[in-house]
C-alpha positions as CSV (number, residue, x, y, z in Angstrom):
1,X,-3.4,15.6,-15.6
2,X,-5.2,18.2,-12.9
3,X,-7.7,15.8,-12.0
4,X,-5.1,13.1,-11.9
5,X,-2.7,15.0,-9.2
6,X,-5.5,16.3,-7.1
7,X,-7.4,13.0,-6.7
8,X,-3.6,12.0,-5.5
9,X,-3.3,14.5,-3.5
10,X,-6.8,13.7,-2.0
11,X,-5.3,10.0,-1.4
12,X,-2.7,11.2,0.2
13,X,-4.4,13.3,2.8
14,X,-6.9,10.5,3.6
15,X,-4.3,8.1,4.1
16,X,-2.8,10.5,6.7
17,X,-5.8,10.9,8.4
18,X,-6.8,7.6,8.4
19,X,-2.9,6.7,9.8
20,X,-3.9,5.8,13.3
21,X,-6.3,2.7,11.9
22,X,-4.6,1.8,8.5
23,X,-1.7,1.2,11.0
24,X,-3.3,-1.5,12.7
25,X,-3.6,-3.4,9.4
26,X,-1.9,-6.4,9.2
27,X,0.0,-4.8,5.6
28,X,3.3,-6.0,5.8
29,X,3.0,-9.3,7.7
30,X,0.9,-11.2,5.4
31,X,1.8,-14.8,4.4
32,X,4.3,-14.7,1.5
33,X,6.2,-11.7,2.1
34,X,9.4,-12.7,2.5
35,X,11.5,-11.8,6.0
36,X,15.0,-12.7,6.7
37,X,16.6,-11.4,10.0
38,X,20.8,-12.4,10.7
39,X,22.6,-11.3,13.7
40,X,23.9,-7.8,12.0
41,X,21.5,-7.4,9.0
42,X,17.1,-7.6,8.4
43,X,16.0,-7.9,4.5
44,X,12.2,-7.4,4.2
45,X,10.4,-8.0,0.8
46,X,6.7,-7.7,1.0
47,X,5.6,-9.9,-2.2
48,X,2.2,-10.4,-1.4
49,X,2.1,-6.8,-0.1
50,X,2.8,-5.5,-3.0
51,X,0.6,-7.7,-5.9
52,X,-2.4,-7.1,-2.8
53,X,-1.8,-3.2,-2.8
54,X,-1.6,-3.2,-7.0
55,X,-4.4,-5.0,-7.5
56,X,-6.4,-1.9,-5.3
57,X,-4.7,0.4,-6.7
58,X,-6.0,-1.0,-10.4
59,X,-9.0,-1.8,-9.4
60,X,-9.6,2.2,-8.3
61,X,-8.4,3.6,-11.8
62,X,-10.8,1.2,-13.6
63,X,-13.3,2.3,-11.7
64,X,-12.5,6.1,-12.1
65,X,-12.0,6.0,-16.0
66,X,-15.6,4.2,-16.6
C-alpha cells in the first residue's frame, strides 16, 4: 500500500510539472466525446477520453506488477 501511494504521489507531481505541455494535448476534444452546448446550459462527456486514459492507466499497472 506504501509503494502504491507514493508512486501516486510521484504521478501526481509529474503531471504538475509536465502541466504546461500535457495542456496542449488534444485530451478532451477527441472524436467521440460527446459535447452538447444550448443557449443557457454546456454538457460535456469525454467517452473516448476516458476508455483512452483507462487503457494507460492499465497498461502502467501491468507493467509495474510484472
Amino acid at each position: 500500500m506504501n509503494r502504491t501511494l507514493i508512486l501516486i504521489g510521484l504521478i501526481v507531481i509529474a503531471a504538475g510539472l509536465l502541466w504546461p505541455w500535457l495542456s496542449k494535448l488534444p485530451l478532451g476534444q477527441l472524436p467521440g466525446d460527446i459535447v452538447i452546448r444550448r443557449e443557457n446550459v454546456s454538457f460535456y462527456f469525454p467517452i473516448t477520453t476516458m476508455i483512452l486514459a483507462s487503457l494507460v492507466v492499465s497498461a502502467i499497472l501491468w507493467v509495474f506488477q510484472r
